[in-house]
N, C-alpha and C positions, 0 to 999 in steps of 0.2 A: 234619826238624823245621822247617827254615826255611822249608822249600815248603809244610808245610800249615801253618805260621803263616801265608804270605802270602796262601794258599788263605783263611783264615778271616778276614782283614783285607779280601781282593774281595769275600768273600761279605757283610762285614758293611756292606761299602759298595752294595752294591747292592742288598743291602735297608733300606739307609738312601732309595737313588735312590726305591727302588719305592715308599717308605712320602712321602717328600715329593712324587713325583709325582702318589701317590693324592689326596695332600691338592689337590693343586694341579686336579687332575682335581675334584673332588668339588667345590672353590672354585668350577670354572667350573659344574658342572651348576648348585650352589646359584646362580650368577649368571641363568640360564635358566631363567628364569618362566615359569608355562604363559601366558602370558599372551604373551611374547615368541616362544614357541616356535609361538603359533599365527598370530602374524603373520607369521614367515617364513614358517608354509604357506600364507598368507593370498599373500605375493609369490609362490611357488613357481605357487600357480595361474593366476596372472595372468600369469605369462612367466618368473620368474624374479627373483629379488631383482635381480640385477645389471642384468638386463634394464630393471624396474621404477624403479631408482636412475640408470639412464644414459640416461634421453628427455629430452630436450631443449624437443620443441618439443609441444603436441598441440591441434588444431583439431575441434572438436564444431559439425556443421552436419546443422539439421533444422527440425522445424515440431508442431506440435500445439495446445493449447488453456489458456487460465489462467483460472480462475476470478476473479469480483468480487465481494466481499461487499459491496462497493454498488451493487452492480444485482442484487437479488434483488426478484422480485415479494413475496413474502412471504420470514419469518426460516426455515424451514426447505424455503422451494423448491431445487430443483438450481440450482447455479449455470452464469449463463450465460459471461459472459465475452470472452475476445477469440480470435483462430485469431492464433498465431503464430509467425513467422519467426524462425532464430533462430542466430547464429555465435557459438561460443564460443570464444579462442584463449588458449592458455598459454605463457608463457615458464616451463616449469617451473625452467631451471638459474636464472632470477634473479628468482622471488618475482611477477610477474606476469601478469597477466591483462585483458583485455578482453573485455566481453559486450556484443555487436550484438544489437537483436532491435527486431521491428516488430509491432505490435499493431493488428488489425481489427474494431472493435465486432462482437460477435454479437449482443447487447442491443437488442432493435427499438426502444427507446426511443432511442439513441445512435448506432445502427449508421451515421451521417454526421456525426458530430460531429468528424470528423478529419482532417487535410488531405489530399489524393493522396497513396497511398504507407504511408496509415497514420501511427499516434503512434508516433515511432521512438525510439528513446532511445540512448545508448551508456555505458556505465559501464564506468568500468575501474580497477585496481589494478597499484600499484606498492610492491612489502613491505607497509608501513604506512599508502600514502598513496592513499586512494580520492579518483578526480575523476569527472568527466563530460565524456564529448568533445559537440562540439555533433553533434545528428544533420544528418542530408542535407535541407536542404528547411524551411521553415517555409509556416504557412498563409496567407498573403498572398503569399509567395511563390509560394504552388503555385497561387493562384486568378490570379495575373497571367500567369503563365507561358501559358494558356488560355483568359484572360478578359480582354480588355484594357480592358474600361469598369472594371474592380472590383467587379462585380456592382452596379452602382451602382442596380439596382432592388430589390435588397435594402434599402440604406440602411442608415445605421447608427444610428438611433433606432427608438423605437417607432411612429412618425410614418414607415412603408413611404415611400420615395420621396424624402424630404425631406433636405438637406444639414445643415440643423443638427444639433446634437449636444443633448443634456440634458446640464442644470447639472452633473450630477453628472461628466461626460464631457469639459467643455469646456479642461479644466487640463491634457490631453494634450499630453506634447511634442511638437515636430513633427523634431525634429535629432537623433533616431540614428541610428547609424553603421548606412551599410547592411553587410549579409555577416552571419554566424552571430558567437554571440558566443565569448567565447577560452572554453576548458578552465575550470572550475572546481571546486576544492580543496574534499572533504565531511569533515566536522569530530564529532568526537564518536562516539557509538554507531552512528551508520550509516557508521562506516569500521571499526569494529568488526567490525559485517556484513556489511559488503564483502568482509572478510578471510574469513571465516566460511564467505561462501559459495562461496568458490576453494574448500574443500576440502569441496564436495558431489559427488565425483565418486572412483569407486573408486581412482584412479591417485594423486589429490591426499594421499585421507587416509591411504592404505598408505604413501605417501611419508613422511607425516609421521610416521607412528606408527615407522618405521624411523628417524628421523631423532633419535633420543636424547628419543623422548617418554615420558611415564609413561605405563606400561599399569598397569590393575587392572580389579577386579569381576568377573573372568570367571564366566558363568555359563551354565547354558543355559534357553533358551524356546524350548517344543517342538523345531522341528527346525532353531534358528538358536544360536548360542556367539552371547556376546556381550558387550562386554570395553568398558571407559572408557577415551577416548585423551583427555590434558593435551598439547598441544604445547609446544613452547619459548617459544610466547609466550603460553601460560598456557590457551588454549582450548580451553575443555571440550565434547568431543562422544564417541558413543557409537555403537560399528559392531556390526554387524549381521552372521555369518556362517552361510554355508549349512554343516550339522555334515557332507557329503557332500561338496558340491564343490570346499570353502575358499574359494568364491567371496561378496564382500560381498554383502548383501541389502540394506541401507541404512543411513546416518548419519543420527545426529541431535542436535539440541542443544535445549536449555531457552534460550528468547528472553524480556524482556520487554518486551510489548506495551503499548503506551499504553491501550489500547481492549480488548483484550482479558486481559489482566492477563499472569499465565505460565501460558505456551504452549511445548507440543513441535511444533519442526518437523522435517518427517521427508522423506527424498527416500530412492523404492527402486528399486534397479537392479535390469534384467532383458535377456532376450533379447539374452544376452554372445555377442558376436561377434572372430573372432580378426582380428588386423589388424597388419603385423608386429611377428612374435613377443609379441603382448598378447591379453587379453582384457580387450574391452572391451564396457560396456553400450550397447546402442541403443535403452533405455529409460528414462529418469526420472520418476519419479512423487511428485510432493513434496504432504503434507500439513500444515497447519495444525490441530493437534490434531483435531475431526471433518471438520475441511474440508477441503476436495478447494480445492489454489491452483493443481499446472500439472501437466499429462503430455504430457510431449514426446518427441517420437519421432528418433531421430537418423538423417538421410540417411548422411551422412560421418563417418568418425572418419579424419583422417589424422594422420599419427606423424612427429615431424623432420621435416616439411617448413619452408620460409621463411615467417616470419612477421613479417620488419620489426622496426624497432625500437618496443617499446611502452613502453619507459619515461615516463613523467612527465615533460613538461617544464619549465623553471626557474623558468615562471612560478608553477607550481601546487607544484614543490617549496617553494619559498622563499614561500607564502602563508602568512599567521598566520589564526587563526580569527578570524573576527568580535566582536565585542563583546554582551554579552548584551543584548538589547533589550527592553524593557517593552512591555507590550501597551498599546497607544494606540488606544482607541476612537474612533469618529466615531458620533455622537447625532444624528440629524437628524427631526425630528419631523414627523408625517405630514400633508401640507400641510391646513391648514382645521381641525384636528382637535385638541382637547386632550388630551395627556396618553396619546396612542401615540406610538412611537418606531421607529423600524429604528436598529439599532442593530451598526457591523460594526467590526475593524478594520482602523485604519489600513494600506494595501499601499504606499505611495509611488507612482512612477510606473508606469502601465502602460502595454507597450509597445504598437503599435497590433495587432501582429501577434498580442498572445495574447488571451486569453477576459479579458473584465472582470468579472473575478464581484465580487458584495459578499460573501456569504456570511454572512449575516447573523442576528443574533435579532431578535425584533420583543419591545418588554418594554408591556406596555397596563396601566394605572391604574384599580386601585377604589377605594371607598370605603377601604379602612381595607390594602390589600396590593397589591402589584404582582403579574401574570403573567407571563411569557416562554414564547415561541413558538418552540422550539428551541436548541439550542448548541452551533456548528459548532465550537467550542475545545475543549481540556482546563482543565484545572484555572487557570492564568493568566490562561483569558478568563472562565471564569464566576468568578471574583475580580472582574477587571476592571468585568465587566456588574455584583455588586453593588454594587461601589462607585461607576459613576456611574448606579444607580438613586438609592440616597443623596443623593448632586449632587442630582438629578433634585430626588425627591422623600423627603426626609430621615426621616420619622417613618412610611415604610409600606415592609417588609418585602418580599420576594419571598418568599412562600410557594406559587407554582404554577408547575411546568414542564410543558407541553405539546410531545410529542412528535410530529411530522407524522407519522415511519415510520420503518421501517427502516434507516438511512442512516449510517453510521461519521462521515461525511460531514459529517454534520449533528445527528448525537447524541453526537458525543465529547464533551459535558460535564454526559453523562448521571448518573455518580458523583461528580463534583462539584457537582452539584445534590442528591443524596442528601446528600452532605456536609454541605451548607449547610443542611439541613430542608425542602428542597422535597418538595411534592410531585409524582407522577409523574402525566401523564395522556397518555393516549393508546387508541390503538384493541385493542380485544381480540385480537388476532391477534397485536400486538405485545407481550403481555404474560409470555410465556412465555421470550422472547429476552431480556427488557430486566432481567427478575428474575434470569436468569442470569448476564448480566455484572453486576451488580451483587454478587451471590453469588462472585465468581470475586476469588484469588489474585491478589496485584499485592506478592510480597515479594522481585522482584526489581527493578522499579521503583517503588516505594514512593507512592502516589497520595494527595491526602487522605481521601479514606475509609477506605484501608487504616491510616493512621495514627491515626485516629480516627473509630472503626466507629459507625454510623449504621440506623437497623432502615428498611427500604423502605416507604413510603406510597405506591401505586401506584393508581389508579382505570379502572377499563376506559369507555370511548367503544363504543356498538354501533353507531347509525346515527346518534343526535344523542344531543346531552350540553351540559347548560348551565351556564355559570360567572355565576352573576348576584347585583348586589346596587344599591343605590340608584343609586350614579354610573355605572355600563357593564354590560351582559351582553356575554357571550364566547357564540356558538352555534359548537360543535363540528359536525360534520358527516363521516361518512365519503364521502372523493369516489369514486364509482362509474365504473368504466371510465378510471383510468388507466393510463396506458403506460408510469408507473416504476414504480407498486406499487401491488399489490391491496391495503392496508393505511394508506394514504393519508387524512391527517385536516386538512382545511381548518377556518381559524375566521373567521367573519363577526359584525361587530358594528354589527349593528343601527339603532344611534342615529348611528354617524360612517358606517354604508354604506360600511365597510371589509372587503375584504376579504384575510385573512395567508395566503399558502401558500410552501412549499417544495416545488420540482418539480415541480409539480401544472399548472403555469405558467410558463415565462421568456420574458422577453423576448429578441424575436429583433433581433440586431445583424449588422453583419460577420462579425464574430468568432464568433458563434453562430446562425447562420443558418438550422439548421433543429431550435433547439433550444426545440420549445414545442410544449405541449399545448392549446394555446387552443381547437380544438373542443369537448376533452372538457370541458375548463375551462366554457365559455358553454352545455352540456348538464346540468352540474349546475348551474350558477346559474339555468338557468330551470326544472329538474326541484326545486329548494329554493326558488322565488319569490325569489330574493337581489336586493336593490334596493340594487347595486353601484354607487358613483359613484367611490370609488379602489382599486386594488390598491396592494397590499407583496408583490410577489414578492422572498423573500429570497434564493434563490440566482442573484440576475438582477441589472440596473442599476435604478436611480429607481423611480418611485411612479407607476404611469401614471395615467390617468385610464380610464377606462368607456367611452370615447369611442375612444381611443389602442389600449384593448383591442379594443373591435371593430373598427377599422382594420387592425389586424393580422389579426385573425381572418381579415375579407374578404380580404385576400392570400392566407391560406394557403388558402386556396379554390379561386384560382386556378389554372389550367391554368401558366400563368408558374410560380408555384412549385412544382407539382407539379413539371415537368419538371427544374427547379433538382434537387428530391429526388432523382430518378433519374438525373440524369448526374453527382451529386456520389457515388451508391451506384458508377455504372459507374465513375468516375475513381478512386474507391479499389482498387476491383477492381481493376482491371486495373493499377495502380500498385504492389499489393499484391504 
């Protein structure tokens, strides 16, 4: 009797065991989410969870092509862009990252606008702290290194040849420090995106999502699963998996764009290649909702190899953010002329080595309202612009914005001019574009229009179009045969024999040396009779005269600058 009481007493203990084991069993499946379960297969196909959790180090070197939505001849031409070079390196075990990459105008408008070597950049990441290393080379640098006069037939006025400077130029310092300038610390939402885009790459965001992130949404579209990762530090993005291979197809995240309102950006992997014990892509293909921005092809992918130390150094750790600063205009009225204006702001000093742009609106005086001729700001600058038209002139409104073209550049304060009750003008080609951003979502950046919605007053420009009343006409003009855009709207007026453009035109300098269209410029002014005596090129320096412009012109005529063009095409090339 005592043996099978004790018999009954095991038995009732081990299915006591069985019944809390179950439990305990059942606890952990309910802990295993499909959502969990398919990023493990998601590591599995890539090498291995352990495999995937134990790289160290990973180097991405290749090349291909980025799109520029400021160099489109029209709003829905292919974009052209730049070919380029490109090292990506990770310190996976400590949070960072550096991206090397070199950019070569394909834009025939541009394609020499850049010193030997290409516009090189370096950006890079440490955890939370995004800087910029200085790249290799600057443009005075690079033109000394080969040119020991300075190109000093170029000149640096619009006055070819000549040593003086314009007024606007003459306040240049002459005592910086020669060598590249130190590291600098990026602040705000574009360290956000710094961060962001370390984990556009299959290793990064498998990492992460393993790494105690929130998975949800799992779903399928057509032949991809695809699931929301929350990292640890709260960042929301959304993976893409192949339902066969378990291999990612791409991440993406909801950005908001100043210019473009909210936007999915999206980068797709392809053409995985194995490289020890991984699969990795040798393809990235990133969109900007219908826009094509990069597809790059990967040479290298190496694994744990050395890669230095990339940490942050102390200057840039221990930086504090700037202070917010007011936009500060400079109003300079068009010489001889009442009551136009260029209108930019204030930059401080420019150094000699970069480009001196004004970047400017031009705001011109009627009878009873003001015009402006573009607005290179958001919403702080065309505030700014109304309030010192006010100044200006107190009791007459802006009710008209003129839009040259296509340009990010130079229409970011396109829906702040909607805001304000302007109206929109510009060329028919442009009108399609301009109604769409203005139509578009901004409830992750919150703009004034989106805060207080506004109906579009938009007018189409076909080859000419007139703004006239007792004090000034405006003649609108579509400029024919340029080399930034088929969509290009110059304004002449008449009575001061002024004429406004952006890009249509710049003034060539040092700095910009072979950035002007003045051929086609001096082909439409005598294909329209234009009886020119100043230009406002607004994305250029000062106010030439008629005189200064054809001086330029004949240079670029010459044999001399031709050849400039072509051995500043070879020197990139081959520097490239």
């Amino acid at each position: 009797m005592r043996q099978q009481g004790m018999t009954r007493i095991a038995l009732a203990a081990a299915a006591t065991l069985l019944v809390v084991g179950g439990v305990f069993v059942l606890r952990g499946s309910a802990q295993r989410t499909p959502e969990s379960q398919l990023i493990d297969e998601v590591a599995i196909a890539l090498g291995g969870k352990q495999r995937v959790l134990g790289v160290r180090t990973l180097v991405v070197e290749g090349g291909g092509r980025q799109g520029d939505l400021a160099a489109l001849m029209t709003a829905d031409s292919p974009l052209v862009g730049w070919e380029v070079r490109f090292k990506r390196t990770y310190d996976l075990a400590n949070g960072w990252m550096r991206n090397w990459q070199s950019n070569r105008s394909l834009f025939p408008a541009r394609f020499d606008l850049q010193p030997a070597g290409g516009a090189r950049v370096v950006n890079a990441l440490d955890g939370d702290i995004a800087f910029t290393v200085p790249a290799d080379g600057t443009m005075m640098g690079a033109w000394a290194d080969s040119n020991p006069d300075g190109l000093t037939s170029i000149g640096s006025t619009w006055g070819i040849g000549a040593a003086e400077r314009p007024a606007t130029m003459e306040a240049w310092p002459t005592n910086y420090s020669s060598g590249p300038p130190p590291p600098q610390r990026t602040f705000g939402q574009a360290a956000v995106t710094r961060r962001l885009d370390m984990l556009q790459h299959p290793l990064t965001i498998v990492r992460a999502a393993l790494n105690a992130a929130r998975l949800s949404g799992l779903h399928t579209e057509d032949s991809r699963q695809v699931l929301d990762i929350t990292t640890q530090k709260g960042d929301k993005l959304t993976l893409a998996i192949d339902k066969t291979t378990k291999l990612p197809v791409s991440v993406s995240r909801m950005d908001g764009n100043n210019y473009w309102g909210d936007v999915v950006l999206r980068t797709t992997f392809s053409s995985y290649e194995d490289v020890s014990g991984l699969k990795l892509p040798r393809r990235f293909l990133t969109t900007l909702d219908k826009f094509f921005q990069t597809d790059f092809y990967v040479s290298w992918n190496t694994v744990d190899g050395d890669i230095g130390d990339l940490a942050a150094p102390a200057s840039v750790v221990n930086a504090t953010p700037p202070p917010p600063q007011p936009v500060v205009l400079v109003a300079e009225e068009v010489p001889g002329v009442n009551g136009v204006w260029k209108i930019w702001a204030r930059q401080g000093d420019v150094r000699p080595d970069q480009r001196p742009d004004t970047n400017a609106t031009c705001l011109m005086e009627l009878s009873d309202h003001m015009v402006l001729f573009d607005v290179p700001g958001g919403d702080p600058f065309v505030q700014a612009v109304i309030a010192k038209a006010k100044e200006l002139r107190p009791n007459k409104p802006i009710t008209q914005l003129i839009l040259s073209h296509f340009d990010p550049g130079h229409t970011a304060g396109l829906r702040g001019g909607v805001a304000a009750g302007m109206e929109i003008v510009t060329y028919k080609a442009n009108i399609a574009i301009f109604t769409d951003l203005v139509g578009r979502k901004h409830a992750i950046n919150p703009d004034a229009l989106s805060q207080i919605p506004k109906p579009l007053k938009i007018t189409s420009v076909d080859d000419v179009y007139v703004i006239k009343d007792a004090l000034r006409e405006i003649q609108l003009y579509h400029k024919i045969g340029d080399g930034e855009s088929a969509t290009m709207v110059i304004a002449y007026l008449p009575r001061d024999r002024v004429l406004v453009n952006t890009d249509a035109w710049n003034v060539i300098t040092q700095q910009t040396p072979n950035d002007s269209d003045s051929p086609s410029m001096f082909d439409n002014i005598e294909r329209r009779h234009l009886q020119v005596e100043r230009h406002v090129p607004l994305h250029s320096i000062g106010m030439p005269t008629q005189a200064e412009f054809l001086k330029q012109l004949a240079y670029t005529r010459t044999l001399e600058y031709q050849f400039f063009r072509l051995a500043q095409r070879l020197r990139v090339d081959n520097a490239f």
